[in-house]
N, C-alpha and C positions, 0 to 999 in steps of 0.2 A: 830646582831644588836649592833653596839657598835658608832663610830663617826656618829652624826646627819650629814645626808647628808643635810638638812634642812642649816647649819653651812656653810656648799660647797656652795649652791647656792647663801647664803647669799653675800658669799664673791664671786663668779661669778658675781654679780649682782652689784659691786660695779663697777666689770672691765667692766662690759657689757657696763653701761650706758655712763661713758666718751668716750670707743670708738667707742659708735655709735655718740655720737654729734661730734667727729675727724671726723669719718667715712661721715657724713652726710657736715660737713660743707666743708670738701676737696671735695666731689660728688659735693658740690654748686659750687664750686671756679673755678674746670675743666669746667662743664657746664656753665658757666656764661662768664666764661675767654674764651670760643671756641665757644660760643655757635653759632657763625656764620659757622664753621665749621662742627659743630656736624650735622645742619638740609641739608648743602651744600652737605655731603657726603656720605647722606643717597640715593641719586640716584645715588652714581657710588659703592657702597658697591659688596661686593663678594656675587654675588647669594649663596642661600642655596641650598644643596647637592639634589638630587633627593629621591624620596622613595625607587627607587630599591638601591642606594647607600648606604642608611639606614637600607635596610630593615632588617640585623640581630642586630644592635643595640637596633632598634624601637622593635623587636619581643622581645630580652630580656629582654627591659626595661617592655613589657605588662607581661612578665611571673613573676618578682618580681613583679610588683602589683598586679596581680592576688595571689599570693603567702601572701603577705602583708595584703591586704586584707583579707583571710579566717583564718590567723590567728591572727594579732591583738586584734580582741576580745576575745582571750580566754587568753589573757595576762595583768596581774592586777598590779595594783600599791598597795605593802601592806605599810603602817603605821602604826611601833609601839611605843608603849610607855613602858619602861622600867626600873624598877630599879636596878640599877649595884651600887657594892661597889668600890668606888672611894680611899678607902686607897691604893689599890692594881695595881693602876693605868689602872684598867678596870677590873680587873680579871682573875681569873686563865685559862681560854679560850685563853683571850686576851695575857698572855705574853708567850702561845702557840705557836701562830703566829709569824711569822718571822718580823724584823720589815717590810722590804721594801714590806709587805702587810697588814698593821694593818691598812694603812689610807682607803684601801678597806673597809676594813670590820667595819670601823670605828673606837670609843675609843678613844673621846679625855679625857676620865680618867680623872684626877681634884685632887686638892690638899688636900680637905678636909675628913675629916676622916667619915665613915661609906655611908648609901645607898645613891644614887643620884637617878633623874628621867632623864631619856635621851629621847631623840627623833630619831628613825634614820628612814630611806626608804629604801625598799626593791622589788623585784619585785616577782611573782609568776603567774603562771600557770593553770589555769580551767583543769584539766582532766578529771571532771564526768559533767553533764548535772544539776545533782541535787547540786553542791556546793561544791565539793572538790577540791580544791588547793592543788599544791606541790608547795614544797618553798627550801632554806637554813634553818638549823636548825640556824645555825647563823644570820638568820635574824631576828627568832622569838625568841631568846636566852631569857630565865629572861623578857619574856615580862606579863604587866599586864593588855593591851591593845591592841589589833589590830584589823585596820582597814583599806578595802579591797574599792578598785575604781575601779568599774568596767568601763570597755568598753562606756557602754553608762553615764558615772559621776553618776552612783549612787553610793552611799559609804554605806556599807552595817560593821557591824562589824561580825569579823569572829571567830568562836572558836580552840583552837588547839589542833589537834585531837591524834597526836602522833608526838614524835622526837627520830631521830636516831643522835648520835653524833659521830657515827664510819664512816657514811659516809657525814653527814653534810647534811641530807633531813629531811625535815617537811612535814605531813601534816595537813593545815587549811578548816576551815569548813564555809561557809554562808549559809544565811536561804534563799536560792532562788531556783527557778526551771526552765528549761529549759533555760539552760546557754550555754553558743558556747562551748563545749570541743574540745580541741585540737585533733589531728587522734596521735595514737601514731604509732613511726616508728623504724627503726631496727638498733641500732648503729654499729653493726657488721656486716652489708654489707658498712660499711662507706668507702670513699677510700679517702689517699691523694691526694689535688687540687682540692677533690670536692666542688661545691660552698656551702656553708651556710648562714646561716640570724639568724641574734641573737637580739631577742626582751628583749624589758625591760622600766625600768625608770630611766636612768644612770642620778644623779643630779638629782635626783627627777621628770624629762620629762620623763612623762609618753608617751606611745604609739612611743617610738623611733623603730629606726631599724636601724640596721648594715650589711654591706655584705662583703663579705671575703672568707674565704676559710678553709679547714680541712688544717692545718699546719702539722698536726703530729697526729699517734694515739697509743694509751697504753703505754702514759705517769705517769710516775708517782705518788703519790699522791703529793701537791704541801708540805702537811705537814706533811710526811713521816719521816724527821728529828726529830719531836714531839713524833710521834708515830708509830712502823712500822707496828701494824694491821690495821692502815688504808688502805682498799685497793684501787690500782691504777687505772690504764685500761683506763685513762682519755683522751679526744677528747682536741686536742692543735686547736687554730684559730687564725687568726687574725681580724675576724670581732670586730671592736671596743667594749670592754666590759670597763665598768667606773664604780665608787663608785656608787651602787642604781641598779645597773643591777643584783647585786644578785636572785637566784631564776627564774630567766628570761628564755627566752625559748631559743635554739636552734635547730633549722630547716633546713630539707633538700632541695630543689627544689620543692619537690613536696608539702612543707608544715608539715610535718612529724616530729613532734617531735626527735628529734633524742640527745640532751643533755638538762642537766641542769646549766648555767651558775654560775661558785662560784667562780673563782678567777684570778688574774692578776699577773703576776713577774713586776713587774714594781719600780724603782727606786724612783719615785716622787708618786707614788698610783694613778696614773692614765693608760689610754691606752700606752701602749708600742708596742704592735706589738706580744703580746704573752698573749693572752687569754685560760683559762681553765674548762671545762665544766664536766658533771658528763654522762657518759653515759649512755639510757636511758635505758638498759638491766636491768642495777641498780635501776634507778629511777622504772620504774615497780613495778620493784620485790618487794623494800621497799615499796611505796605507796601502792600496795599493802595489805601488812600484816599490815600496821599501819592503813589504814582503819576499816579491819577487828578485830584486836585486840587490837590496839590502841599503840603497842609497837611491838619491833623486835626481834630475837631469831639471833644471826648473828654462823653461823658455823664455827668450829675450829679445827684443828688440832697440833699447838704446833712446829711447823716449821720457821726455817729461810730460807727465796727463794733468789736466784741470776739467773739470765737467764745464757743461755747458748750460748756461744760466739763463733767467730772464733778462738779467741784467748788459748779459755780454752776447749772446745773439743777436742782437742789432749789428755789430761790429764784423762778426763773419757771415754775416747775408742768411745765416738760417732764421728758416721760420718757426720753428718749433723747441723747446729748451732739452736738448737731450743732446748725448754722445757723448766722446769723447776727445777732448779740445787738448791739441798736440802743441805743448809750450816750449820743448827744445828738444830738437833733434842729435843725438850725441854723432859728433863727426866718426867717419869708417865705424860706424853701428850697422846693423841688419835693416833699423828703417832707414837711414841715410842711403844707404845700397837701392832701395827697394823703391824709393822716388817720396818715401813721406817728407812731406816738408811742413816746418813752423808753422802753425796758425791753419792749417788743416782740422777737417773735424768729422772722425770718424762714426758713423754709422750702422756700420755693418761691418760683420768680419765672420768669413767663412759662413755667408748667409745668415745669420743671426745677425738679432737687431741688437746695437751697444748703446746702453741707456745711459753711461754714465763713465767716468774715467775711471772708480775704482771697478766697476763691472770687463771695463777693457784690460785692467793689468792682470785682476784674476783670472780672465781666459786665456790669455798670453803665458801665463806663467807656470800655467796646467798645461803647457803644449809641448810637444817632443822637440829637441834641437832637430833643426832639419827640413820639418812640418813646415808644406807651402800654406801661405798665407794669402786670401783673398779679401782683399780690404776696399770697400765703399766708401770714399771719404768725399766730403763736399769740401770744395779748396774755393773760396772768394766766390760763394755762391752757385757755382757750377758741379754737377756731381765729375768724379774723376775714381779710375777703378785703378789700383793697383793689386799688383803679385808680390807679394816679399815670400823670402824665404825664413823662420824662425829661428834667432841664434843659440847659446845656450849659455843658460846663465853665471858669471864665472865672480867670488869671492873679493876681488881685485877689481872689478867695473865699476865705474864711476857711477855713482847711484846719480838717482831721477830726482828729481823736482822736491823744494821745497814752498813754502810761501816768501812772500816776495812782497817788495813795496813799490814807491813812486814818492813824487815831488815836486813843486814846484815854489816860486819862492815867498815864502809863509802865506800869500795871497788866498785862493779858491780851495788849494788842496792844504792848505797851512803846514808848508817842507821848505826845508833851503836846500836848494842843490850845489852842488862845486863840481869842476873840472875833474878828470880825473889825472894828479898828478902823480910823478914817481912814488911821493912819500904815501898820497893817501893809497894808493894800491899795495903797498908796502904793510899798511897797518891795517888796511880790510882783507890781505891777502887773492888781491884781484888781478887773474892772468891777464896776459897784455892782448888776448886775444877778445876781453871785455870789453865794447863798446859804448858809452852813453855819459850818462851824469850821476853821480855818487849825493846820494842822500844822505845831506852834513847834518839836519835837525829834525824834529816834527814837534807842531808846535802841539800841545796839550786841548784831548777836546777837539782835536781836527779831523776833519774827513779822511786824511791818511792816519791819522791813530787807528781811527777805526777800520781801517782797510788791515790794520796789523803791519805800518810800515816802520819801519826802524831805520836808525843809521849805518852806513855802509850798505843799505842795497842800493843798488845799480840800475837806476831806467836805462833802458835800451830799446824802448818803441812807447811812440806817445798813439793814442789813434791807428796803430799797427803801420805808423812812420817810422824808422829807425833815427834815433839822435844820436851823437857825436859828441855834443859838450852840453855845459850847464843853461848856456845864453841859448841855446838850438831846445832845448828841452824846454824852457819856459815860454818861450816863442811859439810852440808846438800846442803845451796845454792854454796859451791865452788864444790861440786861435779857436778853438773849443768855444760855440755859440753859450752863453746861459741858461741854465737849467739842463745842458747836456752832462749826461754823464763824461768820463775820459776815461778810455781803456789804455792800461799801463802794462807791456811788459818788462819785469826787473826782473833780475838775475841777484841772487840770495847765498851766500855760501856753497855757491859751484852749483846752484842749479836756478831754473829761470822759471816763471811763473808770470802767468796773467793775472789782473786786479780790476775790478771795475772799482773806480772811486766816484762818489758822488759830490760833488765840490761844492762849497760853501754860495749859498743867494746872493750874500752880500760882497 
C-alpha cells in the first residue's frame, strides 16, 4: 500500500467528466444534424445474424457470466490506512521496487520529514467461509487500519492475521460467517493460451473483471533484481491488471482460483499487456500456515540456480534442456552440508521431476525447516543422489544469484579484463575470497553486451575451468575452437551466475 489509488481516481475523474459532456454533446450534434437519417435507415439496416450463427460466441459469453458470477463475491475491495515515513520517499520497500512499477504499488512519498497517513486501495480474496482473506503483503504494508467491502456493500473492518514478505502474501480477518469462498484450483495444470479472468478493484472499481489469457508461465519474480530469494514460478497474463487490482483474484474457466494478482511491467504504471500473478500452489501453502501460526517458516538451502538451457547443456554432459543448474554453493549452507556442489544440475527432488531453477526454489521455499531432502542431481554427466537436510530461511542470509558476465580482451567476446587488484576490489566491493578476472570494459554491440555483462563482474571459470588472473582468462577463452560457444561463470554483486556467450566469427 503505498500511492493512494483514491489520488488515481481523483485525477480520472477530472478527465472523465469533460469527456463525457465532449462525448455527449458530439452524440447530440450527429443525432440532431441526421436525425432524419438516423430513424429513415432503421428499416433498411443489416438484419442481425441468426442464433445458430451466434451460437459459440452467445455460449461463451453465458460461460464467463456464469463464471463471473460465482466468483465476484468472494472478491473484496480492501482499504487501508497507513503510516509511511515520507523522509525516505516511501520507504525502504518502496525504493525496492523498480521505478516503472512503484506507481502500481503506489507511493507518492512527500517531502516532509517523518511519518505521513496515506490512503491506498487494494483488492483481496475470501478463501474460508468464516472471514479469511488473502491479500499482497504490500497492500496491507505499515497499515493501521483496514477495511474490507464486501460483495453485498457491507464494510466490515478486518484484522491482519499474518504477512509474508518473501513472497508478497497476507492474510486478513473479518468477523463474519458464511461468506462465498472462492474453490481453490491447480496452477500447475495451467497451460499457455488458456483463457483467464482476473477480478479486483483496479482505481478503486470495485467488482471489475478482465479476460485474457495465461501469456507465459514460471516467470520470474518481477523483484528478483531486489532480492534473489524471492521465489518465481509466476503465471504471466494479459488480462488487464491496474493500480488497486493488487490482491485480486485470478481465475480459470471453471472459476478456480488459480493466482494472486501483484504486479504490472508497465512504463506509465498502468496496463500494458503484461500482467503478473502469484501462483496458487504458493498462495495455499502460505495462507495456510499464516492462518494457523500466524507467521511463515520459508525453507532454505544456500544456493544460487540458473535453469538449464540449449545453450549450456553441452557444458554439463546433460542431454536434455531442463533442471536446475546450481551456480554457487553458499559456504556452512544446508546444501554445502548435504554434498551439493557448483555446476551440479538437479533433477529431481523428493521424487518429482525439476524442470527449471525457478520451479526448484519454489519447492524449496514451500518446505518446512528440518524437511529431509532427496535430491537427484547429474554432476559432470553421472547421476549422483543425495540427502540434505532443509534449512530455514532467515532475514540476514546472504541472498542467491544474480546475473553475471564474462570477458575477454575486446577480441571474440568484445571485454577487457584486468587482474584483480586491491584498489579494483575496493571500488567493485569484491571479497578476497573472489577469484578470477574483473571485467574493466564491454565493447558496445558485443557478444558480452548481449550476454548482459557489465563492469566489475568477476569471471571465475572459463569452460567450467576456474581462472585466477586476467592473462589465465583470455588464454582460457582463446583456447575455445571457433564457432564454439564459451560458458562463463562470473560472480556479480555477491552472487555468481552461469552465462553462455556466443563469440564473435570474426
Amino acid at each position: 500500500m503505498r500511492e493512494s489509488t483514491n489520488h488515481l481516481v481523483a485525477i480520472m475523474k477530472r478527465f472523465w467528466a469533460p469527456a463525457g459532456i465532449a462525448a455527449a454533446f458530439a452524440l447530440g450534434a450527429v443525432l440532431y444534424a441526421g436525425h432524419g437519417n438516423v430513424f429513415a435507415s432503421s428499416g433498411n439496416g443489416v438484419a442481425p445474424l441468426d442464433e445458430e450463427s451466434t451460437a459459440a460466441l452467445t455460449s461463451l459469453d453465458h460461460a464467463m457470466e456464469a463464471v463471473s458470477s460465482r466468483v465476484t463475491p468472494a472478491v473484496v475491495n480492501v482499504a487501508v490506512t497507513a503510516k509511511v515515513d515520507a523522509k525516505d520517499g516511501g520507504g525502504e520497500e518502496m525504493q525496492q521496487i523498480p521505478p516503472e512499477l512503484r506507481r502500481f504499488f503506489g507511493g507518492m512519498g512527500g517531502q516532509h520529514q517523518g511519518p505521513q497517513i496515506e490512503h491506498g486501495i487494494g483488492s483481496g480474496v475470501i478463501i474460508t467461509s468464516d472471514g479469511y482473506i488473502v491479500t499482497n503483503n504490500h497492500v496491507v504494508d505499515g497499515a493501521t487500519q483496514v477495511k474490507v467491502t464486501l460483495h453485498d456493500r457491507r464494510i466490515l473492518t478486518a484484522k491482519v492475521i499474518g504477512v509474508d514478505k518473501l513472497t508478497d502474501l497476507a492474510v486478513i480477518k473479518v468477523d463474519a460467517k458464511e461468506l462465498p469462498a472462492i474453490a481453490w484450483g491447480d496452477s500447475t495444470k495451467l497451460k499457455p493460451g488458456q483463457t483467464v479472468l482476473a477480478f479486483g478493484s483496479p482505481f478503486g472499481l470495485s467488482g471489475t473483471i478482465t479476460r485474457g489469457i495465461v501469456s507465459a508461465l514460471d516467470r520470474p519474480n518481477p523483484f528478483a533484481d531486489q532480492d534473489r530469494r524471492k521465489p518465481g514460478g509466476y503465471i504471466q497474463t494479459d488480462a488487464a491488471i491496474n493500480p488497486g487490482n493488487s490482491g485480486g483474484a485470478l481465475v480459470n474457466a471453471r472459476g478456480e482460483l488459480v493466482g494472486i494478482n501483484t504486479a504490472i511491467v508497465s512504463e506509465s504504471g498502468s496496463f500494458a499487456g503484461a500482467g503478473f500473478a502469484i501462483p496458487v500452489q504458493m498462495v495455499r501453502s502460505v495462507s495456510e500456515q499464516l492462518i494457523a501460526h500466524g507467521k511463515i517458516e520459508h525453507g532454505y538451502l544456500g544456493v544460487n540456480l540458473n535453469d538449464v538451457t540449449p545453450e549450456n547443456a553441452q557444458f554439463f554432459n546433460i542431454s536434455d534442456a531442463s533442471g536446475a543448474l546450481i551456480a554457487q554453493v553458499q559456504p556452512d549452507s544446508p546444501a554445502s552440508k548435504g554434498g551439493l556442489k557448483q555446476g551440479d544440475v538437479v533433477k529431481e527432488a523428493n521424487g518429482q521431476t525439476v524442470d527449471s531453477g525457478s520451479a526448484f526454489q519454489m519447492a524449496v521455499s514451500q518446505m518446512q525447516p528440518g524437511q529431509a531432502l532427496k535430491l537427484n542431481v547429474v554432476r559432470d554427466g553421472k547421476p549422483v543422489t543425495l540427502n540434505l537436510t532443509v534449512g530455514a530461511f532467515k532475514d540476514k542470509t546472504e541472498e542467491a544469484s544474480n546475473e553475471g558476465g564474462a570477458a575477454e580482451n575486446k577480441g571474440r567476446l568484445g571485454v577487457s579484463v584486468g587482474d584483480l587488484s586491491d584498489d579494483v576490489r575496493q571500488q567493485f566491493q569484491i571479497p578476497a575470497r573472489v577469484k578470477g578476472a574483473v571485467v574493466e570494459d564491454v565493447r558496445q554491440g558485443s557478444p558480452a553486451e548481449d550476454a548482459a555483462i557489465q563492469p566489475g563482474d568477476v569471471i571465475v571459470e572459463v569452460n567450467r575451468k576456474p581462472v585466477t588472473s586476467a592473462s589465465e582468462t583470455v588464454s582460457q577463452i582463446h583456447a575455445v575452437p571457433d564457432g564454439k560457444d564459451v560458458l562463463l561463470l562470473v560472480w556479480s554483486h555477491g552472487n555468481a551466475s552461469y552465462r553462455t556467450v556466443h563469440p564473435d566469427s570474426n
